[in-house]
LOROBA-13591 format. One record per atom (N, C-alpha, C): atom name; x negated, y negated, z negated; residue in three letters. Coordinates in steps of 0.2 Angstrom, whole numbers. Each point is the difference from the previous one (the first is absolute). Example, Ala and Ser with C-alpha at 12.3 -4.5 7.8 and 13.67 -1.06 7.14 Angstrom:
residues 2
<name=N&xx=-66&yy=28&zz=-39&resn=ala>
<name=CA&xx=4&yy=-6&zz=0&resn=ala>
<name=C&xx=-4&yy=-6&zz=0&resn=ala>
<name=N&xx=2&yy=-5&zz=4&resn=ser>
<name=CA&xx=-4&yy=-6&zz=-1&resn=ser>
<name=C&xx=4&yy=-5&zz=-3&resn=ser>
This chain:
residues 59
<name=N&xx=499&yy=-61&zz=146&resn=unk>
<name=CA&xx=3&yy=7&zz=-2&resn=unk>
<name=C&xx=-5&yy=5&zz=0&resn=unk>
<name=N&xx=-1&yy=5&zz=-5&resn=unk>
<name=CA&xx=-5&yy=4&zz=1&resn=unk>
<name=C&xx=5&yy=5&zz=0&resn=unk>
<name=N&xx=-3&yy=7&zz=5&resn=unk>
<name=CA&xx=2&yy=7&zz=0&resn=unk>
<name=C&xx=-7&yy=2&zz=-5&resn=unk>
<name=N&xx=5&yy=5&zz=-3&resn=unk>
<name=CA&xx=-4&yy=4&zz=-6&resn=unk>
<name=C&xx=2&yy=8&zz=3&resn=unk>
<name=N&xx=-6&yy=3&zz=0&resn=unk>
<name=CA&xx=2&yy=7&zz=5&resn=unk>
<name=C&xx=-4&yy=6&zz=-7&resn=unk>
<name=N&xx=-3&yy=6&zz=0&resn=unk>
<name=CA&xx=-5&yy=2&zz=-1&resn=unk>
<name=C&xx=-2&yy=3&zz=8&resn=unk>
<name=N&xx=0&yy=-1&zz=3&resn=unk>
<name=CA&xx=-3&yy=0&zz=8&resn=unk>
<name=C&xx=-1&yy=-7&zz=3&resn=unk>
<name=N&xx=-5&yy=5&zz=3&resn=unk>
<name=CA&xx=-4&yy=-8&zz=4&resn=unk>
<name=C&xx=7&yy=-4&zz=4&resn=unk>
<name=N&xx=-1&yy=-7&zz=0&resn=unk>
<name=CA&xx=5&yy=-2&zz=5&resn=unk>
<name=C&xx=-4&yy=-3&zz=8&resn=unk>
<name=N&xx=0&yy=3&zz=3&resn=unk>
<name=CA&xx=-2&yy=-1&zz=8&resn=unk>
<name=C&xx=3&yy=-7&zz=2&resn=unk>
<name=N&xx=6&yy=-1&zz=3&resn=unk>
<name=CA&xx=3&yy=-3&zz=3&resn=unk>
<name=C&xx=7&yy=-2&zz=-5&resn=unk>
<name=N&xx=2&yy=-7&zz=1&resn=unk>
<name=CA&xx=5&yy=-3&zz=-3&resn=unk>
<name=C&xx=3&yy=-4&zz=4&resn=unk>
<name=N&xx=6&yy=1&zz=5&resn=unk>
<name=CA&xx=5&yy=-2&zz=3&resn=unk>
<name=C&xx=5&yy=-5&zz=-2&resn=unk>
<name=N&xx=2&yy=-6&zz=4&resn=unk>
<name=CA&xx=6&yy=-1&zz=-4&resn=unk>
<name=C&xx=4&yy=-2&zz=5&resn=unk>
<name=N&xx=6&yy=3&zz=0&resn=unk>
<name=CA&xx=6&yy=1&zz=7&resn=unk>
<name=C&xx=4&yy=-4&zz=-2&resn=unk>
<name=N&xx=6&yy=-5&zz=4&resn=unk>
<name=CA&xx=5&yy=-1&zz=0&resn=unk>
<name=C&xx=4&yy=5&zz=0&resn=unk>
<name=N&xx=7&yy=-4&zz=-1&resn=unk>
<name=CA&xx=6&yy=5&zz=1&resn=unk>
<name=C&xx=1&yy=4&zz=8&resn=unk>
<name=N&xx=-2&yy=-3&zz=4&resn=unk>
<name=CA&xx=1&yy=2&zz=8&resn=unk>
<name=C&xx=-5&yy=4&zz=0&resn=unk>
<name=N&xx=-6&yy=0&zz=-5&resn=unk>
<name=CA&xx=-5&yy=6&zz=2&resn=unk>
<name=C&xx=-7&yy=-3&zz=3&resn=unk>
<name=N&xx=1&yy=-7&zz=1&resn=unk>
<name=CA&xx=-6&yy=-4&zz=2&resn=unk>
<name=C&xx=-4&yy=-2&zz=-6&resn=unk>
<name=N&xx=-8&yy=4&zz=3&resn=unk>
<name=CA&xx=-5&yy=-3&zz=-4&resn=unk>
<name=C&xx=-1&yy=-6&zz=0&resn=unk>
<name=N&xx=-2&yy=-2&zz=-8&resn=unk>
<name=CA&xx=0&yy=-8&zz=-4&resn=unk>
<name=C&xx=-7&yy=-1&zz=-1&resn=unk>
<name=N&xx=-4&yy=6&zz=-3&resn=unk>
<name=CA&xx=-6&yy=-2&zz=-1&resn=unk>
<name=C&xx=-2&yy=9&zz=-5&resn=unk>
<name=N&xx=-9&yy=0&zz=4&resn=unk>
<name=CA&xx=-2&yy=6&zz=-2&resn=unk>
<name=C&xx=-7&yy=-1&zz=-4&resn=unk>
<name=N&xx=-1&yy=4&zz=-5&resn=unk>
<name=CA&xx=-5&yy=0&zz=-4&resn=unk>
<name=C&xx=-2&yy=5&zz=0&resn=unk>
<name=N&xx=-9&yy=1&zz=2&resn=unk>
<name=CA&xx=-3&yy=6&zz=-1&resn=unk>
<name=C&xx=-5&yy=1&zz=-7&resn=unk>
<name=N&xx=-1&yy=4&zz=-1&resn=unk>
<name=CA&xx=-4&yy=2&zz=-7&resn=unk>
<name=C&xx=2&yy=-4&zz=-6&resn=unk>
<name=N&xx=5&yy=-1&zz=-1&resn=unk>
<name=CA&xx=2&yy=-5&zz=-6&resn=unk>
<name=C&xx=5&yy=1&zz=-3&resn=unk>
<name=N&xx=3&yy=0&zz=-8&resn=unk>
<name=CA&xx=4&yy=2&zz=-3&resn=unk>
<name=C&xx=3&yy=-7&zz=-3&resn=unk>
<name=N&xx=0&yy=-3&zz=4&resn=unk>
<name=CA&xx=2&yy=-7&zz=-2&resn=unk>
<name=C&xx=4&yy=-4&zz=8&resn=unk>
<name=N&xx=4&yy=-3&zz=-1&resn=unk>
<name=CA&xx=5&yy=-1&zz=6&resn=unk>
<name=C&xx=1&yy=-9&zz=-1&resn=unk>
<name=N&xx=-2&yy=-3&zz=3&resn=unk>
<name=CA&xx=5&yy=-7&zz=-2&resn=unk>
<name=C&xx=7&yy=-2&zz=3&resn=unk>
<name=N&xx=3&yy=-2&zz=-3&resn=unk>
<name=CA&xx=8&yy=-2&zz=2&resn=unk>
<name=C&xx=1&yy=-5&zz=1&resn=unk>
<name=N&xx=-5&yy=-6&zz=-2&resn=unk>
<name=CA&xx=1&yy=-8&zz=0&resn=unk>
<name=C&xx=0&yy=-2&zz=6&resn=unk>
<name=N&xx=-2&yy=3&zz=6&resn=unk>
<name=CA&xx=2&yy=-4&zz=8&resn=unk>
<name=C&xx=6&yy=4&zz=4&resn=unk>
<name=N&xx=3&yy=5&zz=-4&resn=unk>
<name=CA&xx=8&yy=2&zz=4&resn=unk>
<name=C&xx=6&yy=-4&zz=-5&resn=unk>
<name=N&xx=5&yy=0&zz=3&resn=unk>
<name=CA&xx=7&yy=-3&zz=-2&resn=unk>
<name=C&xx=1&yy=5&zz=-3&resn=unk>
<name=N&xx=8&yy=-4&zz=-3&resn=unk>
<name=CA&xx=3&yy=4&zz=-7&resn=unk>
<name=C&xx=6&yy=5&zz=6&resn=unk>
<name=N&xx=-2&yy=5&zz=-2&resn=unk>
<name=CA&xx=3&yy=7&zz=1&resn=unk>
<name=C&xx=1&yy=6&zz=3&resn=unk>
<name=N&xx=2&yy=7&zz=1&resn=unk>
<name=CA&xx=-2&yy=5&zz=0&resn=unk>
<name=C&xx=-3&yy=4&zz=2&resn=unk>
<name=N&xx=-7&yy=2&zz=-2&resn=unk>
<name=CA&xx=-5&yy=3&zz=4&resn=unk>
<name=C&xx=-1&yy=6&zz=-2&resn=unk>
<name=N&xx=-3&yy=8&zz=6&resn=unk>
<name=CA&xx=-3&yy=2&zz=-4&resn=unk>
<name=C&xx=-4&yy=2&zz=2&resn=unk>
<name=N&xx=-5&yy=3&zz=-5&resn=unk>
<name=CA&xx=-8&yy=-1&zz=-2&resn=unk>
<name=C&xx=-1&yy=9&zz=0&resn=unk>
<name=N&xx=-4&yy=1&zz=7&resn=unk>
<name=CA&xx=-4&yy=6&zz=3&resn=unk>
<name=C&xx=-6&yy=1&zz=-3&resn=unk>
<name=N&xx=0&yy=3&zz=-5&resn=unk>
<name=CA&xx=-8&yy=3&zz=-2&resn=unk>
<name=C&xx=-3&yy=6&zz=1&resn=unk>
<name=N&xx=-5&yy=1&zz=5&resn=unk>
<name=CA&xx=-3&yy=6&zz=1&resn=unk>
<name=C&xx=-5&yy=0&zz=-4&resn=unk>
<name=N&xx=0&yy=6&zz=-2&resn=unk>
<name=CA&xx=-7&yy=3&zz=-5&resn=unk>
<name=C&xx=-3&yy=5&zz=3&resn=unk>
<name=N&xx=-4&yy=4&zz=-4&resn=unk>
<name=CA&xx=-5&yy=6&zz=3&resn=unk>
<name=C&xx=4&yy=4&zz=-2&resn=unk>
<name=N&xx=8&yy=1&zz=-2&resn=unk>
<name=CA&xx=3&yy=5&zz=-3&resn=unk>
<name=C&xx=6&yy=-1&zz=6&resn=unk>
<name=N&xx=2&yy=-5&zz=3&resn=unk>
<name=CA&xx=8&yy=0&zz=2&resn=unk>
<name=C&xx=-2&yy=-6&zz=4&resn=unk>
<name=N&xx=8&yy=-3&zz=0&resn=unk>
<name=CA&xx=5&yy=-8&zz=1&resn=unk>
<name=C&xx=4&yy=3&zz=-4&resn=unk>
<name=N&xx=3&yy=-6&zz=-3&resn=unk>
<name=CA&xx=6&yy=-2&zz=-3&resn=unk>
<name=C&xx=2&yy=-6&zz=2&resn=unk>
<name=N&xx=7&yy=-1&zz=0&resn=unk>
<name=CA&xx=4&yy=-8&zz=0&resn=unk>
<name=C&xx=2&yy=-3&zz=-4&resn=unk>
<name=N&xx=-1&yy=-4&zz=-3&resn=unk>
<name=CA&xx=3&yy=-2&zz=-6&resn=unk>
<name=C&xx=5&yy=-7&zz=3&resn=unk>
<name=N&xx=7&yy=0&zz=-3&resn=unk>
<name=CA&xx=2&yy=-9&zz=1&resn=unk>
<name=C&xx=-1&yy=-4&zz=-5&resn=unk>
<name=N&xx=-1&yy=-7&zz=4&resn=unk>
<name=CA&xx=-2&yy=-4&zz=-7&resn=unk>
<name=C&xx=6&yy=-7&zz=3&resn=unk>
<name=N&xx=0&yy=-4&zz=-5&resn=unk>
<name=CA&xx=4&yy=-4&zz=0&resn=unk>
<name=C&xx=-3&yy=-8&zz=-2&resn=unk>
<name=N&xx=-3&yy=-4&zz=4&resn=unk>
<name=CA&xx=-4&yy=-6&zz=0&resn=unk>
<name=C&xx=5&yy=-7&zz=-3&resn=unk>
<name=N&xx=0&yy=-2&zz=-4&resn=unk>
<name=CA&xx=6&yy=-5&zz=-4&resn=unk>
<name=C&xx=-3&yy=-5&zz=-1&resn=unk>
């Protein structure tokens, strides 16, 4: 999966539903999915501007 931002992406998160980190990525705008199981994650991006949460849905 790629985040496409126009800000730098720092840090790339990806949480369970309970709020447990899954796996983190630093300087990279690019995520891989293929070692978690199918279902609800969401995906903490921090940039040079913020964080946002995004949820995503792994099928």
């Amino acid at each position: 999966m790629t985040i496409k931002s126009n800000d730098k992406v720092l840090i790339i998160k990806i949480l369970n539903i309970q709020g447990q980190i899954i796996s983190t990525v630093k300087n990279y705008n690019t995520i891989k999915l293929s070692n978690i199981a199918k279902g609800m994650y969401l995906l903490k991006i921090t940039t040079d501007k913020g964080i946002q949460t995004k949820r995503i849905v792994k099928d």
